[in-house]
C-alpha positions as a printed Julia matrix, in Angstrom:
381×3 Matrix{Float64}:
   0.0    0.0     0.0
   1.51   3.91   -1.05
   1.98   5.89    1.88
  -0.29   8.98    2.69
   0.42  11.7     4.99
  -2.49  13.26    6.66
  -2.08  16.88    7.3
  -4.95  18.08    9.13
  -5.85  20.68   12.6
  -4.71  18.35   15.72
  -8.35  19.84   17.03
 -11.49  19.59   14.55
 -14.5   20.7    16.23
 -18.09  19.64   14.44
 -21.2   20.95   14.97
 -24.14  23.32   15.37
 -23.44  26.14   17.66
 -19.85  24.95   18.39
 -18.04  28.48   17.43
 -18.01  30.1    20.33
 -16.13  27.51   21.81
 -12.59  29.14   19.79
 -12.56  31.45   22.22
 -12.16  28.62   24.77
  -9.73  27.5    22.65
  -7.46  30.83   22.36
  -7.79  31.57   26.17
  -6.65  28.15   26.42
  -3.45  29.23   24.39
  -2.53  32.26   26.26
  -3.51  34.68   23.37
  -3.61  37.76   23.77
  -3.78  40.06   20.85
  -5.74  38.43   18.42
  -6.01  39.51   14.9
  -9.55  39.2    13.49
  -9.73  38.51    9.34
 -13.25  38.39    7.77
 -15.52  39.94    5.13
 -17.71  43.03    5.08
 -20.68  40.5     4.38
 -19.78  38.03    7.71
 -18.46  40.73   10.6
 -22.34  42.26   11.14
 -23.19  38.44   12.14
 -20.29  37.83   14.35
 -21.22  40.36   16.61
 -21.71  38.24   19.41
 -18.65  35.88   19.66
 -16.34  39.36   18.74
 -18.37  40.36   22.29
 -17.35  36.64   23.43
 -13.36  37.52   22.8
 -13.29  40.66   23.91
 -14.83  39.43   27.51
 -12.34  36.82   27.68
  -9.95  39.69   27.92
  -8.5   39.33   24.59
  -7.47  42.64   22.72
  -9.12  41.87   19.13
  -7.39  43.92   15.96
  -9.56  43.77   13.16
  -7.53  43.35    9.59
  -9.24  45.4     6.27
 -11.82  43.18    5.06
 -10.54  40.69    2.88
 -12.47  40.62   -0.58
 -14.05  37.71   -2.41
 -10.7   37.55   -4.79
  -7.71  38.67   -2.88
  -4.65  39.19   -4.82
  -1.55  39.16   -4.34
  -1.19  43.29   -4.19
  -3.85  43.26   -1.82
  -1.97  40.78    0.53
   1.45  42.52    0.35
  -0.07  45.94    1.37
  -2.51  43.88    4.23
   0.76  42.03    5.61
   2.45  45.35    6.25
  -0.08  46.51    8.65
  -0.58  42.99   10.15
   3.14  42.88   10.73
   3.18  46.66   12.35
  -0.19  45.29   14.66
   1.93  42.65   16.81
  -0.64  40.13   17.46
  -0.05  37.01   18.57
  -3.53  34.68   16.93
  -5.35  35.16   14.06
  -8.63  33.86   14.13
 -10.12  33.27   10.63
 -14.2   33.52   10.18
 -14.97  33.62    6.28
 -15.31  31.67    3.25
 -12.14  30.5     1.56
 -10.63  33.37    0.92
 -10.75  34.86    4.18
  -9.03  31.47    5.55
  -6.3   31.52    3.08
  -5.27  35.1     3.65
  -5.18  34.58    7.21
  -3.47  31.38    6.8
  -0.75  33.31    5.39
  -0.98  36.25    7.55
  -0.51  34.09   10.32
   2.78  32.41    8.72
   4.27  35.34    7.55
   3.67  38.4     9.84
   6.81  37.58   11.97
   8.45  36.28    8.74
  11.74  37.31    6.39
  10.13  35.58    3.64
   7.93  37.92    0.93
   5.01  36.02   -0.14
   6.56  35.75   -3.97
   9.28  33.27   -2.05
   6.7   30.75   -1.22
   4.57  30.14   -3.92
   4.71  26.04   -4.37
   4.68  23.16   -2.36
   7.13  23.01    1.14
   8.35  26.3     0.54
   7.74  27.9     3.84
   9.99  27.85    6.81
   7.34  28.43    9.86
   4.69  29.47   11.46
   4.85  31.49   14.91
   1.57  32.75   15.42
  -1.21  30.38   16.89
  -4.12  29.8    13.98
  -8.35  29.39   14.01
 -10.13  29.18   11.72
 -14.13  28.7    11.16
 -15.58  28.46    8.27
 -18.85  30.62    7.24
 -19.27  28.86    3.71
 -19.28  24.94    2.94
 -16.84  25.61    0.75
 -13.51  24.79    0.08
 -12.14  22.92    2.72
  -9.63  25.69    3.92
  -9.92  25.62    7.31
  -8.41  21.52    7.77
  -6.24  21.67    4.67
  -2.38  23.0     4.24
  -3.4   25.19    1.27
  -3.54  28.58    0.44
  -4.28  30.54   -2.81
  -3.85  34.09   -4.06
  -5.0   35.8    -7.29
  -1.62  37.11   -9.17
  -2.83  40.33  -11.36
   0.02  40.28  -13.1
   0.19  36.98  -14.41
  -3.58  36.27  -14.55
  -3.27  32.93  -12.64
  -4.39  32.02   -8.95
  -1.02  30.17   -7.23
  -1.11  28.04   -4.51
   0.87  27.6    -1.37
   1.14  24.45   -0.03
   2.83  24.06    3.6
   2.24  21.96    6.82
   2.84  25.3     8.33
  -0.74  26.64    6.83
  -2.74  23.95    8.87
  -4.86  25.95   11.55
  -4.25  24.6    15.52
  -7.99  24.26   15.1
 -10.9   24.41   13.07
 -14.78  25.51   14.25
 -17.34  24.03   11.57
 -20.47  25.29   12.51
 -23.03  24.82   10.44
 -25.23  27.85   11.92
 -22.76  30.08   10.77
 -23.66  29.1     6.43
 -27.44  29.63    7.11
 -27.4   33.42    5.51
 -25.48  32.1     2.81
 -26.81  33.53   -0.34
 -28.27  30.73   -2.88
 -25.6   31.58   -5.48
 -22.76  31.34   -3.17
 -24.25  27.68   -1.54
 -24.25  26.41   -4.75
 -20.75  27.52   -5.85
 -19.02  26.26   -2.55
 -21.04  23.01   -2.61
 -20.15  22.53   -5.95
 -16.32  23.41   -5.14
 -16.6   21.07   -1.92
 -18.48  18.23   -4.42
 -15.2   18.67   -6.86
 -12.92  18.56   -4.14
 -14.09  15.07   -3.46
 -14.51  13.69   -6.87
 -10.65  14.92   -7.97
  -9.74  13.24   -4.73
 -11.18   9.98   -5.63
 -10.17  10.15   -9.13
  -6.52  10.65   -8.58
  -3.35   9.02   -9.62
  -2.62   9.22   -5.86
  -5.86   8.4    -4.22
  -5.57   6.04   -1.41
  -7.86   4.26    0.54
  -7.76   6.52    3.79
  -8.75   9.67    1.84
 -10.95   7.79   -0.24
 -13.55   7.22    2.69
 -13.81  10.72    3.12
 -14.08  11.75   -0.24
 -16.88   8.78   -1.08
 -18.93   9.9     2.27
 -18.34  13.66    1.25
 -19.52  13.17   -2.5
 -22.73  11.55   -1.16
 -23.56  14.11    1.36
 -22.95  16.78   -0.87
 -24.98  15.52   -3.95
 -27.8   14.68   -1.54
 -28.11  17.74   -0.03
 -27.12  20.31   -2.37
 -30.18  21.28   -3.97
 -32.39  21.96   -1.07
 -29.64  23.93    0.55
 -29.63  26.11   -2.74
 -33.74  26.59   -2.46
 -33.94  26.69    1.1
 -31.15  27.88    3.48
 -32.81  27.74    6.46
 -32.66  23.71    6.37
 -30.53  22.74    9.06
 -30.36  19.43    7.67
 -29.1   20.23    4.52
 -26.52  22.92    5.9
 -25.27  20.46    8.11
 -24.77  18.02    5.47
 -23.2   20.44    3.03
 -20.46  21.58    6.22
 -20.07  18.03    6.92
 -18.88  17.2     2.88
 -17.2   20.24    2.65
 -15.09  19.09    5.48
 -14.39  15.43    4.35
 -13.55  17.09    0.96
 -11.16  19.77    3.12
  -9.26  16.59    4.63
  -8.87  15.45    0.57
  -6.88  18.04    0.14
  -3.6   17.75    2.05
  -3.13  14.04    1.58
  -3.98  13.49   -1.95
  -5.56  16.68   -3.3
  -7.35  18.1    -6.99
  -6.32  17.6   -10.36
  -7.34  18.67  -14.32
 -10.37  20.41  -12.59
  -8.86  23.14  -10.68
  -5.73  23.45  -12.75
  -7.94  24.44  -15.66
 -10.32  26.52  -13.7
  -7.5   29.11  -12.58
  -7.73  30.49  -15.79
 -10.85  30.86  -15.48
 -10.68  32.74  -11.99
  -7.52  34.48  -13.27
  -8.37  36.2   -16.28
 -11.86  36.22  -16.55
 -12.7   36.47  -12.38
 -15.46  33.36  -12.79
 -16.15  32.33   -9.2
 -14.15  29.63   -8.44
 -16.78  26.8    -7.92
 -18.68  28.01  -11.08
 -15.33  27.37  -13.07
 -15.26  23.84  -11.55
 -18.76  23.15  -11.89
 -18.6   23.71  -15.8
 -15.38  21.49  -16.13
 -16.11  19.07  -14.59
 -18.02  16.86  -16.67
 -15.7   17.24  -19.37
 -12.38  16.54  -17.63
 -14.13  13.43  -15.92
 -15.05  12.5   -19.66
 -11.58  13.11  -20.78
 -10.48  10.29  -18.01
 -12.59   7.56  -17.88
 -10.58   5.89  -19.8
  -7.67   5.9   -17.59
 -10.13   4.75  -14.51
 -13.48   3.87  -16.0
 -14.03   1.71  -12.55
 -13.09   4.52  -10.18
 -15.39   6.74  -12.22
 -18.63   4.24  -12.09
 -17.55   4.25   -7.77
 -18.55   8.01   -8.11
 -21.45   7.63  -10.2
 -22.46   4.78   -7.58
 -21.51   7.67   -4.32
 -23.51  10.08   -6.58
 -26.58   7.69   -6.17
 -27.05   6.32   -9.63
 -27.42   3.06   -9.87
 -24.81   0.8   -12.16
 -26.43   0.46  -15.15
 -24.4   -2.07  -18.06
 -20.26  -1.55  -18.05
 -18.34   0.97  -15.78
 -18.07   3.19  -18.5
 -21.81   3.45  -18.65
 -22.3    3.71  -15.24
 -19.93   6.67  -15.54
 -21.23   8.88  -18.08
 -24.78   8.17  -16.45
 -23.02   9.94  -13.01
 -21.88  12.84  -15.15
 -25.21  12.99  -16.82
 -26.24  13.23  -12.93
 -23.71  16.35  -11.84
 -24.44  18.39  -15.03
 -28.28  17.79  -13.69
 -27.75  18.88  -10.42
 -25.54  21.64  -11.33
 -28.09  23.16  -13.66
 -31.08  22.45  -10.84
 -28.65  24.98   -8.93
 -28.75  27.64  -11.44
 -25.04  27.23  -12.72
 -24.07  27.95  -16.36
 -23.25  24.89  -17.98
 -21.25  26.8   -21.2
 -17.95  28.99  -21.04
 -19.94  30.92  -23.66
 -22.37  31.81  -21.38
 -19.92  33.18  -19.59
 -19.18  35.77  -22.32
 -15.34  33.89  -22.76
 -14.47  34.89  -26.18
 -13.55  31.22  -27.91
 -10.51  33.01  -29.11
  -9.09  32.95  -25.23
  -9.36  29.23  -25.09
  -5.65  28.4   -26.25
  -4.28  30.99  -23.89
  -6.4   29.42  -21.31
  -4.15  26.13  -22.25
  -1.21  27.37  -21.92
  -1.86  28.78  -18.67
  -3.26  25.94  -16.98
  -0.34  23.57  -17.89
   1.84  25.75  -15.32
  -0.31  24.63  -12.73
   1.78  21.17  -12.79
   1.09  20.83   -9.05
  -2.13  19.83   -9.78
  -1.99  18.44  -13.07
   0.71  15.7   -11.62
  -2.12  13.97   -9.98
  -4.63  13.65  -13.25
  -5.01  10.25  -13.84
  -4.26  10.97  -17.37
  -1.75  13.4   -18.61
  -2.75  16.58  -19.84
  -0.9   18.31  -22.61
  -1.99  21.81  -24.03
  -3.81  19.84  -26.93
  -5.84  18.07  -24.19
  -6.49  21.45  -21.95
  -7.49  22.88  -25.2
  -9.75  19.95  -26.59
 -11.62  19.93  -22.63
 -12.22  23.96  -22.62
 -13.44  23.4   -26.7
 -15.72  20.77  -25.03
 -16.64  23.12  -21.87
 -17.6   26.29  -24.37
């Protein structure tokens, strides 16, 4: 059997109404100065565990709000006041992109290292501050995983960094907090979440640890998905989505995503497409362009997906892509990169931009050259 390493919070806390106990947590580990990163659409409904903190007798500094694309301007200016503020914590409560910002805030705000350094896998050299993170979105997994990702204007491209040293001391999920999640954002995170899981499974380095969670976290996700999108006051269903979005969170550190995301950076990069729209839309067609590599592994996810084997693996799979293009159109997501108003004439550019992402393209269970990126976004538009 390969060998996996599990990267993942040494403390994952699970379930509704379980956020307030981080500031157990920090008291617990003598903070004092704690910096607060969030979202101008989050901080009016945090109100009362800010209140929480501050009666601990922690000293909360509040970072600017981080937006729904940081880049990698906005993160160079942020770190310089973060790094003037002295804290000691930062406590994360956002979507993705408020976790990976503060994941690197909190790694690099008593750091030498500029952020340009550490763009790859292993590349930073520590951490000093203690790390929390909850997630308000279900979602992308940050808060358990050793990733974080940045917009680069300049180059058009979200890069990743990938570093034991970006895995929080502990993660809150609590479902409560996704409840006032906006339809179109539920569906884009659940669909991100969903992808998570599915790259996971079909991997050239899956393994049979990570597969449990990404099998349980494709089901959940696929089940509940759709009446999370209508209805977001359905406990059930929110707690369902967190629950997949955290199995597909613990994907990514041991085994992580593949064609999917690498060509969806593009996407994000040039065009700003919300991240799980981008992987919604490709997904179909990168799972089509390797079946043949796995046609078993890809009738498992059909099966996960809850359609039933129908004739040869093969079948069985395109019936469970059938299934996510279904369920991704019940959630109101273009199904076309022409509906997204990408000129066709971007689509080799696209190519050659996503084969740079080789950190995720290394784990495709079959290789993609720029012929193949370009033959999956033809397919896509």
């Amino acid at each position: 059997m390969s060998i996996v390493t599990l990267q993942q919070p040494p403390r994952i806390v699970f379930g509704n109404g379980c956020a307030p106990q981080s500031v157990e947590f920090l008291a617990q580990r003598c903070a004092k100065r704690v910096l607060l990163v969030t979202s101008k659409s989050v901080r009016p409904q945090i109100e009362s565990l800010v209140d929480a903190l501050k009666k601990a007798g922690l000293e909360i500094v509040e970072s600017k709000f981080i937006p729904a694309e940081p880049t990698l301007n906005f993160f160079e200016a942020t770190l310089a006041e973060v790094r003037a503020a002295k804290v000691d914590s930062v406590l994360a409560i956002g979507g993705g992109s408020v976790i990976d910002v503060a994941k690197l805030f909190a790694a690099l705000s008593e750091s030498s290292q500029k952020i340009s350094e550490v763009f790859g896998i292993n590349l930073l050299t520590s951490r000093k501050l203690t790390l929390v993170c909850l997630p308000t979105t279900a979602g992308t997994g940050a808060e358990v995983s050793p990733n974080a990702i940045l917009l680069d204007e300049a180059s058009e491209l979200k890069k990743g960094v990938v570093s034991p040293y970006l895995v929080a001391d502990a993660a809150f999920v609590d479902p409560l907090l996704t409840v006032n999640v906006p339809a179109d954002i539920t569906a884009a995170t659940g669909l991100d979440a969903l992808t998570h899981c599915i790259e996971a499974y079909a991997n050239k380095f899956a393994h049979p640890i990570v597969d449990n969670y990404a099998l349980r976290g494709i089901e959940l996700i696929s089940k509940n998905l759709v009446t999370a999108v209508r209805d977001g006051k359905n406990l059930e269903a929110r707690a369902a989505l967190a629950l997949g979005s955290l199995y597909g969170g613990l994907c990514l550190g041991p085994v992580n995503t593949a064609a999917v995301h690498a060509l969806a950076y593009p996407l994000g990069g040039k065009f700003r497409i919300a991240h799980g729209v981008s992987n919604a839309l490709l997904l179909p067609h990168v799972l089509r362009f390797n079946f043949s590599a796995a046609p078993e592994r890809h009738a498992e996810i059909s099966a996960a997906l809850g359609v039933a084997r129908n004739g040869s693996a093969l079948t069985t799979a395109e019936n469970g892509v059938e299934f996510l293009s279904q369920l991704s159109r019940d959630c109101g997501v273009p199904q076309k990169l022409s509906a997204l108003n990408i000129p066709r004439a971007a689509i080799p550019e696209m190519a050659k931009a996503a084969l740079t992402v080789q950190r995720l393209l290394k784990n495709n269970l079959r290789p993609v050259t720029e012929a193949g990126a370009v033959q999956i976004y033809t397919a896509a538009y």
